[in-house]
N, C-alpha and C positions, 0 to 999 in steps of 0.2 A: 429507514427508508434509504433507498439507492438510487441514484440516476445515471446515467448513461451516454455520453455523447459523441460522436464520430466527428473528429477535427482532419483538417489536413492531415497531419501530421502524426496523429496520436490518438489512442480512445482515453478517454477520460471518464472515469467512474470516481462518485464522489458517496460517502458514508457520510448520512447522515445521524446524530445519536436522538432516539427519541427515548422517552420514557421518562421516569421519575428524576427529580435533580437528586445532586451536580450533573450535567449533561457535558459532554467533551464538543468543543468546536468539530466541525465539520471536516472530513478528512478527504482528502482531494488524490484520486491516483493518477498519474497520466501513462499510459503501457504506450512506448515507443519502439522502432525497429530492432533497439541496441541497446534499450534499459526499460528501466521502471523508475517512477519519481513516486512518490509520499510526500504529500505536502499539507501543515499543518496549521494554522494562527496560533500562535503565543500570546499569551495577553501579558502574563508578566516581560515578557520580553519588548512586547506590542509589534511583532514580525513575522511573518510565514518561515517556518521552519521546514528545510524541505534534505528529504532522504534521497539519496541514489542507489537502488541495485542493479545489480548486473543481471543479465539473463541465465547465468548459471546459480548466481543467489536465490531467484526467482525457483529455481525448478526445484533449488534444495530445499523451501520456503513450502513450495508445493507437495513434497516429498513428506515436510515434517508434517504438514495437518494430519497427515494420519498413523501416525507414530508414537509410540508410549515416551516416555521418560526415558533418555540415552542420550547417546554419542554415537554420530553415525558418520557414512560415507556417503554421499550419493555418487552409483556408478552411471557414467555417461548414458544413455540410450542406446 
């Protein structure tokens, strides 16, 4: 399941994991004008663990879902 939500600031899509256990905490996106966030719960840790990319991370990110096994470049646009 996915949701979706239009903030000030940011859209925020959040993954949620259904299906057979172990199931993963809920994974939190926030897409802002100058990055991306990923944000996680820890339980062993008992914390939100949260990623930052950059918007050129993002496009290589984008780049790779459709890509075999390699080592690549992404050229600009």
């Amino acid at each position: 399941m996915v949701t979706i939500e239009h903030d000030f600031d940011a859209t925020v899509v959040t993954l949620v994991d259904e299906g057979p256990a172990p199931l993963r905490e809920d994974v939190t996106i926030n897409l802002f004008e100058d990055c991306v966030t990923v944000e996680q719960y820890d339980e062993r840790r008992d914390e939100v663990v949260t990623v930052t990319l950059s918007m050129a991370q993002i496009r290589d990110l984008r780049a790779a879902l459709d890509l075999p096994e390699g080592i690549y470049k992404v050229r600009p646009a």
